[in-house]
C-alpha positions as CSV (number, residue, x, y, z in Angstrom):
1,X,72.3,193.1,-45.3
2,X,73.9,196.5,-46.4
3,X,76.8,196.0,-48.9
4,X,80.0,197.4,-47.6
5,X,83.0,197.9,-48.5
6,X,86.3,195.4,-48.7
7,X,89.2,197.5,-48.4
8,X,91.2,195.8,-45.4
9,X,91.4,197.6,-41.8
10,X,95.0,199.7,-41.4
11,X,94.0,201.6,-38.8
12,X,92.3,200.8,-35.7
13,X,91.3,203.5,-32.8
14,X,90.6,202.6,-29.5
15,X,88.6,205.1,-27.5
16,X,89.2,206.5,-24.1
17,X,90.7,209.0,-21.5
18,X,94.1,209.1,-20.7
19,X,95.6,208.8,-17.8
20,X,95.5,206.3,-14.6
21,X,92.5,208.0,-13.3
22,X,90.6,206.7,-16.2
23,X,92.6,203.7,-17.6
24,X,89.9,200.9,-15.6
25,X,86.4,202.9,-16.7
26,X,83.7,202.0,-19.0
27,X,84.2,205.0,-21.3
28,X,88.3,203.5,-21.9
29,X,86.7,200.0,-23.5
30,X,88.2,201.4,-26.8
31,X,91.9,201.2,-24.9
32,X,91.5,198.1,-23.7
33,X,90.8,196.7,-26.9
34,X,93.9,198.2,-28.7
35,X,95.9,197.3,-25.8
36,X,95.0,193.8,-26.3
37,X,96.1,193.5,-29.5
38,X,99.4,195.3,-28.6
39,X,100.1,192.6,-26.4
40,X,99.1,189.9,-28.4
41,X,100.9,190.8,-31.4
42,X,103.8,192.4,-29.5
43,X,103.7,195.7,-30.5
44,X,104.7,198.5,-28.1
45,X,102.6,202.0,-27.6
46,X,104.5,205.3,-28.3
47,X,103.6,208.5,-27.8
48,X,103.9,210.9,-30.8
49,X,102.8,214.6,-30.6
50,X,102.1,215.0,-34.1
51,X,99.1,212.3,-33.8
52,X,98.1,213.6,-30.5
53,X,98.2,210.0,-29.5
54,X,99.8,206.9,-28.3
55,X,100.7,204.9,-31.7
56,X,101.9,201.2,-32.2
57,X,102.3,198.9,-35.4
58,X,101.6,195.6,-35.6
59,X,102.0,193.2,-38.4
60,X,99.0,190.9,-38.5
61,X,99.2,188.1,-41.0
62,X,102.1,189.9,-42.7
63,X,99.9,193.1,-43.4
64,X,100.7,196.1,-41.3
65,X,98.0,197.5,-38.8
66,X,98.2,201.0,-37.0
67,X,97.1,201.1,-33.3
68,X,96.0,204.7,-31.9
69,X,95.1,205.5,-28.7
70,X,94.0,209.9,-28.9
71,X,95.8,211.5,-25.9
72,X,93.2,214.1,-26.1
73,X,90.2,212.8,-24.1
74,X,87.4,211.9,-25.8
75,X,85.9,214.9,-27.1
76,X,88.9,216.2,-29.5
77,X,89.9,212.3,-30.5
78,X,89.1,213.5,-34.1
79,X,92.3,215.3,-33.9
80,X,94.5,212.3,-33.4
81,X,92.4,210.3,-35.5
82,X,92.4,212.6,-38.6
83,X,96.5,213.2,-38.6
84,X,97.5,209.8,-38.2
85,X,95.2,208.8,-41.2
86,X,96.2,211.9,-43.4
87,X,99.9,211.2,-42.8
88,X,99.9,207.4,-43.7
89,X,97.0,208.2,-46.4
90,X,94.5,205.9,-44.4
91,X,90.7,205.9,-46.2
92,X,87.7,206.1,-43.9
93,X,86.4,203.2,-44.8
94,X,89.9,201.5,-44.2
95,X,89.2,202.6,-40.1
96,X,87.9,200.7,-37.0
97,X,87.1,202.7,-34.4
98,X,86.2,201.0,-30.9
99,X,84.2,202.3,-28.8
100,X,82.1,201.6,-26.1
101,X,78.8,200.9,-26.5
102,X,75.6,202.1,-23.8
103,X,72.9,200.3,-26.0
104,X,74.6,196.6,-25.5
105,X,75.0,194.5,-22.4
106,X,78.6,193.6,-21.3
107,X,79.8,190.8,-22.9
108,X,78.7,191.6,-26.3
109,X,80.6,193.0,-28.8
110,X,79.6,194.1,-32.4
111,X,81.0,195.4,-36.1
112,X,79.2,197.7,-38.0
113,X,80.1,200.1,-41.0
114,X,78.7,203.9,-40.8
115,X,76.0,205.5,-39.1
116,X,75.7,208.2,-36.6
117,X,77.7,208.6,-33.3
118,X,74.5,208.0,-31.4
119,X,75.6,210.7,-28.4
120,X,78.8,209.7,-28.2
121,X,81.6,212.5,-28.2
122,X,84.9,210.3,-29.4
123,X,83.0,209.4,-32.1
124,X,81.4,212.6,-33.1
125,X,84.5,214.2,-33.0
126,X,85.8,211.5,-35.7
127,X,83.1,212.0,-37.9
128,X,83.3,216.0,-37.6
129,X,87.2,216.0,-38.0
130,X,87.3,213.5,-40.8
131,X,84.5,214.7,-43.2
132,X,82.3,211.3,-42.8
133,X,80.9,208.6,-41.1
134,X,81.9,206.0,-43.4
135,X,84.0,204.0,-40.8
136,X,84.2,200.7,-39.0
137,X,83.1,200.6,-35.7
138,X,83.6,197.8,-32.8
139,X,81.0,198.3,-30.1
140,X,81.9,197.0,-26.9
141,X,78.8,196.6,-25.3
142,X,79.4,198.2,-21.5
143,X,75.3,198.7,-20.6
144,X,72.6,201.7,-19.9
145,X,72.3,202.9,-16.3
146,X,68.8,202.8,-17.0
147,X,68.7,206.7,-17.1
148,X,69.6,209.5,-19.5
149,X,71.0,211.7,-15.9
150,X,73.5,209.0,-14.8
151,X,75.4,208.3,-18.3
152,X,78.1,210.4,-17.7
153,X,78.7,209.2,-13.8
154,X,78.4,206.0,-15.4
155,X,80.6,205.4,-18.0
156,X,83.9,207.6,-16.2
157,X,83.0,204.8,-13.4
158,X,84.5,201.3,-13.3
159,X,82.4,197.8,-14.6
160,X,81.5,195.2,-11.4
161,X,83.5,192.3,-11.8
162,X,81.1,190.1,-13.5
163,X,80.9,192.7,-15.6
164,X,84.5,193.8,-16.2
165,X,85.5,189.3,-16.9
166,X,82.1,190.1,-19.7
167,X,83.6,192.6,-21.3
168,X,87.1,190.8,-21.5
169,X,85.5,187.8,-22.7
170,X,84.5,189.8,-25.4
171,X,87.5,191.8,-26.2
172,X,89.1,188.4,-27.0
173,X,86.5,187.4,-29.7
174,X,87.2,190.4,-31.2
175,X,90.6,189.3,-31.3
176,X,90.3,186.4,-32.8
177,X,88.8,188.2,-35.9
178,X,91.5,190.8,-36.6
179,X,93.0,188.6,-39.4
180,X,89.5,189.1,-41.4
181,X,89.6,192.8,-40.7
182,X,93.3,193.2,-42.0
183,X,92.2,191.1,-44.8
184,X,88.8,192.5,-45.9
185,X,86.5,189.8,-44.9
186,X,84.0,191.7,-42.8
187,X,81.5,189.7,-43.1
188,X,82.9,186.6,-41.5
189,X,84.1,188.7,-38.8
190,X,80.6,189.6,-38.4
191,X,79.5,186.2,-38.6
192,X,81.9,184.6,-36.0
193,X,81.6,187.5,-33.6
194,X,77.6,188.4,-34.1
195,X,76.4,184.7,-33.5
196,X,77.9,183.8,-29.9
């Protein structure tokens, strides 16, 4: 097991397109993640120009948590991500960024600290506009279409249902963890969400 490091999560990004025409595809998993937690801690999305985003606050176990959602399609979400974190003096390694994932079935979900963006644009753009790769990441497991061709197709298309009540199910274990993240304790986080 790597070490990592401690510092509680303030920010967390949730990846996607915006706009209706995307809101229910595989590549939005990031939204639907930060929209949960929205809802269940009753925050409310705004949009605010100078984070190229959608924002919200929440307060999670009296500590305060920024919700981002980058109005600026996946490819540029580096942008939003990078001025919202320079403004409220956010670390790296004090960011989750979730994402969907192509290497995990639906239904699973997974934290891990660092790495590479393995292909994927959102999250090369992050590492590119904020010098490093040290962040969180929660990878929403949405599946492989089994070929290199159809990824794109694939994730702008929408999950079956079986697939769709997967991924839900695990949106809402990740959940149930954010009072670790905004406290620091990744590694029961990964515990809890890494053994069901």
């Amino acid at each position: 097991m790597s070490s990592h490091p401690t510092q509680p999560i303030r920010l967390i990004v949730g990846l996607g397109n915006p706009g209706t025409d995307y809101a229910a595809t595989r590549h939005n998993a990031g939204f639907w993640f930060v929209d949960l937690l929205a809802e269940r801690y009753g925050g409310v999305f705004k949009s605010e120009s100078k984070f190229h985003g959608q924002v919200c606050r929440i307060l999670v176990k009296g500590r305060e948590c920024w919700l981002l959602k980058p109005s600026t399609f996946m490819n540029r979400s580096g942008q939003s991500v990078s001025s919202l974190a320079r403004y409220y003096k956010i670390g790296l390694e004090e960011t989750l960024v979730a994402h969907d994932e192509l290497d995990m079935p639906p239904g699973v979900v997974r934290l891990k600290f660092g790495g590479g963006h393995a292909g994927h644009n959102g999250l090369r753009d992050i590492v590119s506009a904020m010098g490093g790769k040290e962040f969180w990441r929660l990878r929403i497991g949405i599946d492989h279409p089994g070929s290199a061709r159809e990824v794109v197709n694939y994730v702008l298309g929408r999950p079956s249902r079986p697939d769709a009540e997967a991924i839900s199910r695990a949106l809402d274990e990740a959940e149930r963890v954010l009072p670790d993240l905004v406290e620091g304790r990744f590694q029961i986080a990964m515990n809890a969400l890494h053994s069901s």
